[in-house]
Structure formats: structure tokens, C-alpha cells
C-alpha positions as CSV (number, residue, x, y, z in Angstrom):
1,X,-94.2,-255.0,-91.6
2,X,-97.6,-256.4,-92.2
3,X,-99.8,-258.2,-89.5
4,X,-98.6,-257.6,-86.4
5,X,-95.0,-257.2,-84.4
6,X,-92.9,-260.1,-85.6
7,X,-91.8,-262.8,-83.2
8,X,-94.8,-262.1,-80.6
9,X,-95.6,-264.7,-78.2
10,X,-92.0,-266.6,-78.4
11,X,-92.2,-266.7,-74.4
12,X,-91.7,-270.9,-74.1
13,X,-88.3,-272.6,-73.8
14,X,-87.4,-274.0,-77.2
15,X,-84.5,-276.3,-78.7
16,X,-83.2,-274.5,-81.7
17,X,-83.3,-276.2,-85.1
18,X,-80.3,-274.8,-86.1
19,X,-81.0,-273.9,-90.0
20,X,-78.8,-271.1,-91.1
21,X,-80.8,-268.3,-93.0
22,X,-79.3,-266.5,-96.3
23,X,-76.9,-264.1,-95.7
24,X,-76.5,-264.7,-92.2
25,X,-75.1,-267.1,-89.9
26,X,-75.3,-266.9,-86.4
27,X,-73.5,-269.0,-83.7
28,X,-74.0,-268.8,-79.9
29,X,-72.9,-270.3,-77.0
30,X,-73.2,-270.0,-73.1
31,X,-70.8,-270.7,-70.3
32,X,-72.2,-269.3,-67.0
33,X,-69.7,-268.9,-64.0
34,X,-72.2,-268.5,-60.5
35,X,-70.4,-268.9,-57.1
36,X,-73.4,-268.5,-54.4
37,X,-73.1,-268.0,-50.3
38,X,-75.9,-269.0,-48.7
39,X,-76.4,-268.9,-44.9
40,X,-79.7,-270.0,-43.6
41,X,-81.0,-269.9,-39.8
42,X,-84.2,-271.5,-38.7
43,X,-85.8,-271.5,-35.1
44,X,-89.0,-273.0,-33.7
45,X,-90.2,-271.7,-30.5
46,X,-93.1,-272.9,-28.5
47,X,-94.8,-269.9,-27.2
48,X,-97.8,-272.1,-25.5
49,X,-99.9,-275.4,-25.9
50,X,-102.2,-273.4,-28.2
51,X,-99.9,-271.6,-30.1
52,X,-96.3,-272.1,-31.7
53,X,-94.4,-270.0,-33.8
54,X,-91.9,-271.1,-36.4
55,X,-89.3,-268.1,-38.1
56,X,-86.7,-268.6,-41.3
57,X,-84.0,-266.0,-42.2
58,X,-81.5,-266.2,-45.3
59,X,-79.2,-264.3,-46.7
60,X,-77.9,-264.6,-50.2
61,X,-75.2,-263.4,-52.1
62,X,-74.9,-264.5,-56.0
63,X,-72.8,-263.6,-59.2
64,X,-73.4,-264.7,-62.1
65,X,-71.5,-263.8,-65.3
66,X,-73.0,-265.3,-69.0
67,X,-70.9,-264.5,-71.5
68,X,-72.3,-265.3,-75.5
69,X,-70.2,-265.1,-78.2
70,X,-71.6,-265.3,-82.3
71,X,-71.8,-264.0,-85.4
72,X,-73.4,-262.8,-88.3
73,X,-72.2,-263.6,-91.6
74,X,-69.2,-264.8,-90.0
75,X,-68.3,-261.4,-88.1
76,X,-68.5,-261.4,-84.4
77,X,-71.0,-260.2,-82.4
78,X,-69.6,-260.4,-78.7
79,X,-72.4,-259.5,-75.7
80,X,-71.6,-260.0,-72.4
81,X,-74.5,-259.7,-69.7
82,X,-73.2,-260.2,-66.1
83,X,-75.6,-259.5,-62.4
84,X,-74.3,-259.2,-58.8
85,X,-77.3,-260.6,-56.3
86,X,-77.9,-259.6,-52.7
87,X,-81.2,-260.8,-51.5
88,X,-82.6,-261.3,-47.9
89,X,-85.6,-263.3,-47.3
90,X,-87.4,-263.5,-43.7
91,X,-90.4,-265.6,-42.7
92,X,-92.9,-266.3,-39.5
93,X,-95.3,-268.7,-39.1
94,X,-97.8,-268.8,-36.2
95,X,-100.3,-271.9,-34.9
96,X,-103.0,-270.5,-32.8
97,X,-106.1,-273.4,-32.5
98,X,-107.7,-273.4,-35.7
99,X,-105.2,-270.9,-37.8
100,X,-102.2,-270.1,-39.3
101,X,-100.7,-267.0,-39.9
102,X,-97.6,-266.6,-41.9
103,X,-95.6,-263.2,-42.6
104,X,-92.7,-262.6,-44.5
105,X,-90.5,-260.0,-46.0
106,X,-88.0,-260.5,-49.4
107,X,-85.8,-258.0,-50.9
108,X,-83.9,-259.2,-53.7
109,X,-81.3,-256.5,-55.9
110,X,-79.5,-257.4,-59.2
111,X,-77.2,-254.9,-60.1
112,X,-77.1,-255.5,-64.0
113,X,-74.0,-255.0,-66.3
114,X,-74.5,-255.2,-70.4
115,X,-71.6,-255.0,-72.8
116,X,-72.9,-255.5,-76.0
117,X,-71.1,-255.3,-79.7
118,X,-71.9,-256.2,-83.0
119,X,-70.0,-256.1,-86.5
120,X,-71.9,-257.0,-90.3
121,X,-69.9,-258.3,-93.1
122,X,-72.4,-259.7,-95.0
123,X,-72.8,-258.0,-98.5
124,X,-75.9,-255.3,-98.7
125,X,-76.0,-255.8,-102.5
126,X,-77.0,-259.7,-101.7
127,X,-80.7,-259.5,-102.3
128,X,-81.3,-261.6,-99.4
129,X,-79.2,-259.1,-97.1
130,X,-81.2,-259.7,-94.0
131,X,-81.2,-256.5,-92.9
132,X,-82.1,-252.7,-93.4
133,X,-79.7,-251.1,-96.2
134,X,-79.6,-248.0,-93.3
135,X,-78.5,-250.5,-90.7
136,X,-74.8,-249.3,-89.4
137,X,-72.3,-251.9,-90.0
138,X,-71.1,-252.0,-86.0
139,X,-72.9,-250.7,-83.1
140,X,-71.9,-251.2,-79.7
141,X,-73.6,-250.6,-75.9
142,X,-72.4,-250.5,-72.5
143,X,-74.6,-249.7,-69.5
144,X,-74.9,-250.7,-66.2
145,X,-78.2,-250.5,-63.3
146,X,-79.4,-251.6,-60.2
147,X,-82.9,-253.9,-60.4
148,X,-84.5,-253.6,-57.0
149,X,-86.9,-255.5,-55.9
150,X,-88.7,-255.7,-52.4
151,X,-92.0,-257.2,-51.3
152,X,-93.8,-258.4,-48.1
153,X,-97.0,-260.8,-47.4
154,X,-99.1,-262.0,-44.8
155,X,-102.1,-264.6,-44.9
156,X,-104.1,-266.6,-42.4
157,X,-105.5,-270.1,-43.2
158,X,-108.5,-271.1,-41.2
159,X,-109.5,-274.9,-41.0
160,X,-113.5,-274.9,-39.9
161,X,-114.8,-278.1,-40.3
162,X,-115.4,-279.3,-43.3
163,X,-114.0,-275.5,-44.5
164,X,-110.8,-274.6,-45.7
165,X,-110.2,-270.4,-46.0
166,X,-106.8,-269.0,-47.3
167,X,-106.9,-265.2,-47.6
168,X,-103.6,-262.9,-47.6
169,X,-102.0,-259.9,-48.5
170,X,-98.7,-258.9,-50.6
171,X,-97.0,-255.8,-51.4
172,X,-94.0,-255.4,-53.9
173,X,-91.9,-252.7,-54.9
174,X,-90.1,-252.7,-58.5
175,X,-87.1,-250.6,-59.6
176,X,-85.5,-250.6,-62.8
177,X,-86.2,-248.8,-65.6
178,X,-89.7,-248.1,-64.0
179,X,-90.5,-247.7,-60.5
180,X,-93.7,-249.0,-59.1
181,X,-95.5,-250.5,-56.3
182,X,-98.5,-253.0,-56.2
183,X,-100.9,-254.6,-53.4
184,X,-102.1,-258.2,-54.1
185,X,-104.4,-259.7,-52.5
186,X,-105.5,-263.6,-52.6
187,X,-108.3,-265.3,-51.1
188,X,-109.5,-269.1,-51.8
189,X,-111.6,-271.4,-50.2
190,X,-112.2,-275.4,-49.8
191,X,-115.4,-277.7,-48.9
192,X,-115.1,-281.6,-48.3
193,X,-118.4,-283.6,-48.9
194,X,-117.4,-286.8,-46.7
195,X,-120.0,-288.6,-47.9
196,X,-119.1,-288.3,-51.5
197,X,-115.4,-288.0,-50.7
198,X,-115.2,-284.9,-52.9
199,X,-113.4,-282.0,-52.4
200,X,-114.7,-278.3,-53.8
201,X,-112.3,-275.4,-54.1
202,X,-112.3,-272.1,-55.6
203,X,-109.3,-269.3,-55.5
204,X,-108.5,-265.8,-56.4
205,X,-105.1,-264.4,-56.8
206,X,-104.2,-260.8,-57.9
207,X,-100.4,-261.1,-59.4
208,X,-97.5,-258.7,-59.9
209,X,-94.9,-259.7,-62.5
210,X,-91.9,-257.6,-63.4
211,X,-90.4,-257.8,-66.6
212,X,-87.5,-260.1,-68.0
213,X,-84.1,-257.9,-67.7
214,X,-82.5,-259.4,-70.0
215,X,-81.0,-257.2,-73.0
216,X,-83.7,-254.5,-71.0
217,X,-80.6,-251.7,-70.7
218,X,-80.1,-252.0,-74.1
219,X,-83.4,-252.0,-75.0
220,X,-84.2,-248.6,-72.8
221,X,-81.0,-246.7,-74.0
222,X,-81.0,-243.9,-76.7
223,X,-78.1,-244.9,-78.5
224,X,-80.3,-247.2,-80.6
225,X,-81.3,-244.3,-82.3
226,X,-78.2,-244.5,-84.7
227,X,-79.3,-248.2,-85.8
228,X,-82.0,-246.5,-87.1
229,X,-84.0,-243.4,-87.3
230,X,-87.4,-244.3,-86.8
231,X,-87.1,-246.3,-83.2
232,X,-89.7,-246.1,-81.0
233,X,-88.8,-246.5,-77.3
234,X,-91.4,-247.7,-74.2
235,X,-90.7,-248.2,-70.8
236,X,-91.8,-251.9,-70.3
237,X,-94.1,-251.9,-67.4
238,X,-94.3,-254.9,-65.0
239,X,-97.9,-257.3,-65.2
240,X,-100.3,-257.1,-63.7
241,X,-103.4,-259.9,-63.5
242,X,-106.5,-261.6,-61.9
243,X,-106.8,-265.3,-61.7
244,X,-109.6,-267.4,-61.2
245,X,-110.0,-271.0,-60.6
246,X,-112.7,-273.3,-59.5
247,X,-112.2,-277.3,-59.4
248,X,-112.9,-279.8,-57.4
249,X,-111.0,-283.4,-56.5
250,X,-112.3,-287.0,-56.4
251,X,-111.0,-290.1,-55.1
252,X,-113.3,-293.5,-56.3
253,X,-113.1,-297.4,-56.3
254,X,-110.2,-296.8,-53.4
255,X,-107.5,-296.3,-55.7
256,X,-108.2,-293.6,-58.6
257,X,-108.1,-290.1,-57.7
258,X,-109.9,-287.6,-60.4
259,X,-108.9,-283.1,-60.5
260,X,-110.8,-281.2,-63.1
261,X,-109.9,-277.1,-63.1
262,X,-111.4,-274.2,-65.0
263,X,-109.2,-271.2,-65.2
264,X,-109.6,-268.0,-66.1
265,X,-106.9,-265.1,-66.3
266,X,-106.9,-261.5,-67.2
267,X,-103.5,-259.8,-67.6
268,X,-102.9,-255.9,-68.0
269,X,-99.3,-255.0,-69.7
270,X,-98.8,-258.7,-71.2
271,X,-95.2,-259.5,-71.1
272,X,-93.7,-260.7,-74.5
273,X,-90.1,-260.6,-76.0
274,X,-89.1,-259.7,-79.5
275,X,-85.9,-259.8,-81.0
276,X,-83.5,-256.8,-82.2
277,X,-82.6,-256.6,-85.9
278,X,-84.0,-260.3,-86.8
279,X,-81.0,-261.8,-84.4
280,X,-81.2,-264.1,-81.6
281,X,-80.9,-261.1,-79.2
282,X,-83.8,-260.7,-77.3
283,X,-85.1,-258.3,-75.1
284,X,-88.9,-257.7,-73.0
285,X,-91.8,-255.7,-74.5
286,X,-95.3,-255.8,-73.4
287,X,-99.0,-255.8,-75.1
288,X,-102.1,-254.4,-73.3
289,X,-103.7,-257.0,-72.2
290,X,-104.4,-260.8,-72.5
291,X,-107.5,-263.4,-71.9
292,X,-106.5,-266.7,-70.9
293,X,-108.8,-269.6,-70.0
294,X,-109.1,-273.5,-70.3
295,X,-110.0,-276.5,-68.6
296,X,-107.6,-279.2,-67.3
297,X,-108.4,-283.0,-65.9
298,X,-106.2,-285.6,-64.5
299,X,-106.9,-289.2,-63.3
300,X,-104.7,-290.6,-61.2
301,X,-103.5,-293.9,-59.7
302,X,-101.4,-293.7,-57.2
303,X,-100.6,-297.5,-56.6
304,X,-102.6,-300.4,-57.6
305,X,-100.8,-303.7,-56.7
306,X,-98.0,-303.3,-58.8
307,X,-99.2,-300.6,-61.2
308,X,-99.5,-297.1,-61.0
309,X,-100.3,-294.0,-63.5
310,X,-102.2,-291.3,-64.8
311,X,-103.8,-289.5,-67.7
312,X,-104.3,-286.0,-68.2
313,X,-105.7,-283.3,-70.9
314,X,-106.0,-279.6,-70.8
315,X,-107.7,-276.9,-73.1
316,X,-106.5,-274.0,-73.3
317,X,-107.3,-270.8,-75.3
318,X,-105.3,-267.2,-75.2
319,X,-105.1,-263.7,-76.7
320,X,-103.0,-260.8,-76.4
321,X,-104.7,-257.4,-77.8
322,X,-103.1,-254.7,-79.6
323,X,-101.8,-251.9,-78.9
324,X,-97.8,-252.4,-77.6
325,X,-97.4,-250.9,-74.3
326,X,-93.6,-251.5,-73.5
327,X,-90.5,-252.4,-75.3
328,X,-88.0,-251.3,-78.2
329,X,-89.5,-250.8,-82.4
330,X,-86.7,-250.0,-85.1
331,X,-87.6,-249.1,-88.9
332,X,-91.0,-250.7,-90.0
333,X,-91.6,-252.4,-86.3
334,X,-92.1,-248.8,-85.2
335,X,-94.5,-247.7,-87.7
336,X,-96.6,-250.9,-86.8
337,X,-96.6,-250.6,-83.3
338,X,-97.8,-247.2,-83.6
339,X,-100.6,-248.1,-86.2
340,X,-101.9,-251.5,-85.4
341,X,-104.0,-250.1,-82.3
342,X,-106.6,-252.9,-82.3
343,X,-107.2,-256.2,-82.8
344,X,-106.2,-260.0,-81.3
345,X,-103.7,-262.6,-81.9
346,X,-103.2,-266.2,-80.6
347,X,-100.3,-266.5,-77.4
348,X,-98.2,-268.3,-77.7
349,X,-99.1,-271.5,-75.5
350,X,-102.7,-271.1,-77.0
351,X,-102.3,-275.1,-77.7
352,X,-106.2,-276.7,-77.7
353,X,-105.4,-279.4,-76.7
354,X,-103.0,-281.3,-74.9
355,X,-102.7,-285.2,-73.8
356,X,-100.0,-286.7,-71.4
357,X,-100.1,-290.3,-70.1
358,X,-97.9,-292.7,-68.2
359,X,-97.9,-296.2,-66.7
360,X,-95.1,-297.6,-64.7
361,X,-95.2,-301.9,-63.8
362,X,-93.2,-302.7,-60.8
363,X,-91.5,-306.2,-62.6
364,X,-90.0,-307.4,-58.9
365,X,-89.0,-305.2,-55.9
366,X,-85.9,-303.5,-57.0
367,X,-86.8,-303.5,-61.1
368,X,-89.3,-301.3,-62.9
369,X,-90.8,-300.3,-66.2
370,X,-92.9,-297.3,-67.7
371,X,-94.0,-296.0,-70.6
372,X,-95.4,-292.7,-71.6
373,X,-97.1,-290.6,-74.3
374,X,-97.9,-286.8,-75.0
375,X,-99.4,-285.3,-77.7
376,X,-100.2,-281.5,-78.5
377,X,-102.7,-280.6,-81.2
378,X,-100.2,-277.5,-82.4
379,X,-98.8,-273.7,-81.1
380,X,-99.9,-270.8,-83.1
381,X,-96.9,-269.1,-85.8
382,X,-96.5,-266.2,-87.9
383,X,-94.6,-266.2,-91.1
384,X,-95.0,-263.4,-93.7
385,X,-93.5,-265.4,-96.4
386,X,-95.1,-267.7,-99.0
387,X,-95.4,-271.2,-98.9
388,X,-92.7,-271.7,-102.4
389,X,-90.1,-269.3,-99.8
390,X,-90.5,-271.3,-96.8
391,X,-90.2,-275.1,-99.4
392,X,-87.1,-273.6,-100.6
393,X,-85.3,-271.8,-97.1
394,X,-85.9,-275.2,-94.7
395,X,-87.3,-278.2,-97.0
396,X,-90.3,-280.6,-97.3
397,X,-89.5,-282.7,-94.5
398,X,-90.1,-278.9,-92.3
399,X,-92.7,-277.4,-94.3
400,X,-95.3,-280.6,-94.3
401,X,-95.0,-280.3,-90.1
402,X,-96.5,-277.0,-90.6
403,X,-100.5,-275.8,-91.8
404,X,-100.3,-272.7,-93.3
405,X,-104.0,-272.4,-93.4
406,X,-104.8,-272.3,-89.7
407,X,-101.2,-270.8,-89.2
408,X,-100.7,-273.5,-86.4
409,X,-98.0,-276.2,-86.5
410,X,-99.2,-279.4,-87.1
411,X,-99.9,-281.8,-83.8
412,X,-97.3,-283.6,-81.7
413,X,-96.2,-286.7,-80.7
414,X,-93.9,-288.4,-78.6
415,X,-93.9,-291.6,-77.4
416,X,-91.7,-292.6,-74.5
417,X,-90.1,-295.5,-72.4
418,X,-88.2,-296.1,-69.3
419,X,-86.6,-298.7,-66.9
420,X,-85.2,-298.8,-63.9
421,X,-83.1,-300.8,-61.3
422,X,-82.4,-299.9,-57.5
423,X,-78.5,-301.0,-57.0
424,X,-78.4,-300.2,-53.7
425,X,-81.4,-299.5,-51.2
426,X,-80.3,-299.4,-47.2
427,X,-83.2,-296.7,-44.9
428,X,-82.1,-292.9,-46.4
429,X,-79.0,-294.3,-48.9
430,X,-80.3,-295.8,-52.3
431,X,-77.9,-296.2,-55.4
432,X,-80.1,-296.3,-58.7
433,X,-79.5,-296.8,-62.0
434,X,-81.8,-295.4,-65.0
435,X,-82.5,-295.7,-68.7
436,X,-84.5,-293.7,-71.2
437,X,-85.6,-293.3,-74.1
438,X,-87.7,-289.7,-75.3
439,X,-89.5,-290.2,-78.8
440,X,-89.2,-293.6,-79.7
441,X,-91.4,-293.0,-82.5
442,X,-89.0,-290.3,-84.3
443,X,-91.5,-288.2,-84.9
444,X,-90.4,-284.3,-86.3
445,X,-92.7,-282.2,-83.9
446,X,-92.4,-278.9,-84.8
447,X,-92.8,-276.5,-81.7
448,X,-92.7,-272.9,-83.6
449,X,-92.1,-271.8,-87.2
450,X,-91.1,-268.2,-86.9
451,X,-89.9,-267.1,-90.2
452,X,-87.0,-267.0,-92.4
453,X,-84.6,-264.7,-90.0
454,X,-86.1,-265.6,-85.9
455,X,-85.6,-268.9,-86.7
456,X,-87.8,-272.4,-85.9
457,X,-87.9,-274.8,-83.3
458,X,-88.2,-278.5,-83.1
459,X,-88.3,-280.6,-80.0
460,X,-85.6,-283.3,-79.6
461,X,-85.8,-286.4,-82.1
462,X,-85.0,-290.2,-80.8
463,X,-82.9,-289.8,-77.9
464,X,-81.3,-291.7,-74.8
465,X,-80.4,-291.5,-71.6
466,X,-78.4,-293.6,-69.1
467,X,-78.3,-292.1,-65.5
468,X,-77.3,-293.2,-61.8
469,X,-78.3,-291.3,-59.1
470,X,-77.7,-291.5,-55.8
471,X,-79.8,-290.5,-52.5
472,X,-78.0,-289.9,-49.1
């Protein structure tokens, strides 16, 4: 497969278009069943003037069954993924004069459950057969595993003066496929400059993330070796990363209120997901490592008479380097990821720039307006066909969205309205009712081409809403 792994960088949540590709037709839909107990105690005792000490305990039990049903080529492809949760979670705060110590312990286990089956009819002479001709016609997995996961913290935040210091400490444990532990510490710090009524802060944070579980049985299993011979199999290892961030915070003129940020992240084992045999299933896989940074701004109005707002923008550039470190290869995937050793490619939220804006008009007490805009200059793509392939497979109306050139889609915009009307407003009770409307200019905004078999994705066209909601 030239370039790089397929699919890389597909990590967003995306509507799907819903073109069908030659030779293939897929169909799939969710209905989740979750019944959740919940039992949560919470005491506050006053140890002495100086000092008070707040504690939380909860227990939770969850299951959750998702069952998917589709097909390709019209056959049926039945998974079902289901999860049992227990999960404890147990918290202390302390107030002693000038800090505040919190402690805490979590364990959370998901025992996971994956039944998965799959059936081809489409024909293999069809020369767009989207699949390998030594691809088996069914395959079917069942496997079942316990995802443990248990962690602990405890930070102290000092208030000096005019100083602000946060520093703490977490562990975590991860057991799945892999079994690891990690230490994380964090440490930030604030200064307020009364006199220019600014506020300076920098932070640190070390960070621990375990992979997606989804499909990840499946994925770590040897019977994929009879879809096809050459599979290669790694163990996907959790993240692991260093962020930085300095900023500061403004307020002017009374009534505006200005945050600027500059972040910076480095992240070992860079979690990804790809999916198996150009379908809709997908499962974790990680790269080395990935370089994030960018800069974000947003001016605020809180309330201003009867108008209030903001206006934001962020820049924002990532990579992902070469070589795989985690995750499951079949047929020509496999010979890449053990070739393509080297080497950077765009992630996929590595948008440049981003624009959001909103203004809301109080008309009279229980009656209001807004409107809103955002606009994206374009998410990175891969598609290793021509420009005449991808004219004919989804149209002009697709293909002119999309700039081959700089392998980006083309910028965004949507351009949005509201209104709303307080029915009912009496102390804590309020009745409301709500209308919407989400990209009054109809505008096609493509969010990610991927190719003639992974499928695109659009955001929503001219829609509308009506909603009451009611607070008690």
C-alpha cells in the first residue's frame, strides 16, 4: 500500500455520508441497552476552625450491551460487543489556612465480551471486488477479558498572595492486553498583577492514556491469521505524554474579558484506529510518537446591557511519526508497517485555523435571540486514488469540497441562528422553549475524505431543531 497505513488519524467523531462503494454495501445500526446502580455517600466534617475535611465515596455497577448488525454486499456481518462495569471511586479533601489537599483513589473493571462474524457474497471476479482474492469468505471470533484499571492521586493547592501553586501526584495501573503502571506528576502555577488586572499562568501535566477497547480482543487474537497470511500483530501500548501551557487572562473596559494560550504536547505510543479489511470495523493501533502545538484566543463578553458574546480562534499544528508501535496489519498493511520506519504525516485535528463566534440580544426579559458562525480552514486526508476515480465514485458536488494538491479538505462554514422564550420561570423551576437552526447557509463542509472503501464524512446540512426543556 503506498504512503503510509491507510485510515490514520480518523480519531474525531464524524456523521457518515453514507455513499455506498462498488461491490460493497454496508449497513449498521446501534441500539445500546445500559441499566446503571449508582450509590453515592458524601460527608463533611469540621475537624477545627483552621481546617475542614470533605470525603466522597461511590460505587458503580454498569452493563452495557451494543449490538451492530450490517452487511457487505448484502451478506450479514453480525458483531456483538457487550462490557460488565464495577468501578469504585473515593475522594478527601482537606482546608488547612492557606491549602488544600485532595486524595483520591478509582478502580474501574470492564470485563469485555466480543462476538464477531462476517460472511462475503460479493463476486471476486468483479474488478472492483473490494477485497483481497485470498480473503476467506466468513470468519468468525469470540473472546472474552477483564480490562482493569486502578489509579490514585494526591495534590496540594497553595494560595500566597498574589500566587496560585497546584502540584500533585497520580499513579495508574492498566490491565488488558498489556499490563503496565505509570506515575504522573502535574505542577502549575498563577500570578495576578492587580494593577493591570491580568492574570499569568503556566502548567505542566504528565498524562497516562489507555487505549480504546473497542474491537481490541479481536484485534490481539491469532485467529486473524486465517484472513490472511501475512498479519502482523502488536500489543497496543497505552500513551504516554507531556503537556505544556503558558497563557495569561485579561479583563478591560469593565466588561470584555480576553485568554490567549500556547500549547505544546509531546506524546509517546500515539493512539490511532484503523479499520479491518476496508470495513467500518475498527479497532486501536498506535504510532511512536506525536508533536502537537498551537495557539488559542478568546474575547469574551459576559453581559453588556442586553448583549453578550464572544469570538475565538485557535492554530493548531500536529504530527504523528513513523514507525507503528501497536495494533493489527493484514496483507500489504503489514508489509508497510514493517517498512515505512520514518517519516511524518499530518493528525488528524491538524486544522490551522479555526474561527467560532456568537452574539445573543436579550429582545425583552423572557425572549432572546443569537446568532453564530464557525469556520475551519480544512483536516488533512489521504486517498491513493486519482482525481478521474474519486469524480466518478462520489460526484462533482464531493470532489470540488476537496484540494487534492494540499491533500486537505477545503475550508468550512456554518452559519447559525437561535431563539428562545422562557414559558415559565418561578426561583429553581423554569419551563423553556427553544428553536434552532445549524447551517443556514447550506454549505457542503466536508470533514474527511478517506478513500473509496473507509468512506467520507460530511457535517450535517440545513437543519432544525425545536426543544423544551425544563429545570426543577
Amino acid at each position: 500500500m503506498p504512503g503510509r497505513i491507510k485510515n490514520m488519524g480518523k480519531n474525531m467523531k464524524k456523521s457518515d455520508l453514507g455513499a455506498e462503494t462498488p461491490g460493497r454495501f454496508h449497513r449498521s445500526t446501534n441500539n445500546p441497552r445500559t441499566a446503571e446502580l449508582g450509590l453515592m455517600l458524601v460527608a463533611l466534617l469540621l475537624l477545627t476552625p483552621a481546617a475542614s475535611r470533605a470525603q466522597t465515596f461511590s460505587v458503580l455497577y454498569n452493563f452495557a450491551s451494543v449490538p451492530g448488525t450490517g452487511a457487505w454486499s448484502k451478506a450479514p456481518l453480525l458483531r456483538d460487543s457487550t462490557g460488565n462495569l464495577y468501578g469504585t471511586t473515593s475522594a478527601n479533601t482537606i482546608h488547612y489556612g492557606r491549602q488544600e489537599w485532595k486524595a483520591g483513589l478509582e478502580s474501574d473493571n470492564l470485563f469485555l465480551h466480543e462476538n464477531f462474524s462476517d460472511l462475503i457474497t460479493a463476486n471476486p471476479g468483479d474488478p472492483l471486488y473490494p477485497f483481497d482474492p485470498s480473503t476467506p469468505s466468513s470468519f468468525a471470533f469470540a473472546g472474552s477479558r477483564p480490562d482493569l484499571e486502578q489509579s490514585a492521586f494526591v495534590q496540594d493547592l497553595v494560595r500566597l498572595g498574589k500566587w496560585t501553586v497546584n502540584a500533585g501526584l497520580r499513579w495508574d495501573h492498566y490491565q488488558l492486553i498489556v499490563n503496565q503502571n505509570a506515575v504522573s506528576p502535574r505542577f502549575s502555577v498563577a500570578r495576578y498583577f492587580p494593577s493591570a488586572n491580568l492574570i499569568f499562568h503556566a502548567s505542566y501535566d504528565r498524562i497516562f492514556q489507555t487505549p480504546a477497547f473497542e474491537n481490541i480482543l479481536l484485534a490481539s487474537s491469532p485467529v486473524v491469521l486465517s484472513l490472511n497470511p501475512n498479519v502482523l500483530r502488536l500489543p497496543v501500548q497505552p500513551s504516554h505524554g507531556n503537556y505544556f501551557e503558558i497563557g495569561a487572562t485579561k479583563s478591560f473596559l469593565s466588561e470584555f474579558r480576553l485568554d490567549a494560550n500556547y500549547f505544546r504536547r509531546y506524546v509517546n505510543n500515539f493512539a490511532d484506529d484503523d479499520q479491518i479489511l476496508n470495513t467500518a470495523v475498527s479497532f486501536p493501533i498506535a504510532f511512536r510518537k506525536a508533536i502537537i502545538y498551537g495557539a488559542e484566543a478568546k474575547l469574551e463578553l459576559p453581559h453588556w446591557n442586553r448583549f453578550s458574546g464572544f469570538l475565538s480562534y485557535s492554530y493548531q499544528v500536529g504530527n504523528a511519526w513513523f514507525p507503528v508501535t501497536g495494533g493489527l496489519f493484514v496483507g500489504s498493511d503489514a508489509v508497510s508497517a514493517t517498512t515505512q520506519l520514518t517519516g511524518h504525516f499530518p493528525d488528524s485535528q491538524d486544522q490551522r485555523n479555526t474561527i467560532r463566534a456568537r452574539v445573543r440580544y436579550q429582545l425583552i426579559s423572557r425572549l432572546w435571540i443569537a446568532g453564530g458562525a464557525e469556520y475551519g480552514s480544512g483536516l488533512p486526508f489521504e486517498y491513493t486514488g486519482t482525481y478521474d476515480q474519486a469524480l466518478a465514485e462520489y460526484g462533482a458536488q464531493m470532489v470540488n469540497r476537496i484540494n487534492f494538491a494540499d491533500g486537505r479538505t477545503k475550508s468550512t462554514l456554518s452559519i447559525d441562528a437561535s431563539t428562545g422564550l422562557d414559558l415559565y420561570k418561578k426561583e429553581k423551576r423554569s419551563l423553556r422553549l427553544q428553536a434552532d437552526v445549524e447551517n443556514l447557509n447550506n454549505r457542503l463542509n466536508v470533514i474527511d475524505f478517506g478513500g473509496l472503501f473507509s468512506g467520507n464524512a460530511i457535517a450535517p446540512p440545513r437543519s432544525y431543531a425545536l426543544r423544551l426543556a425544563a429545570t426543577f
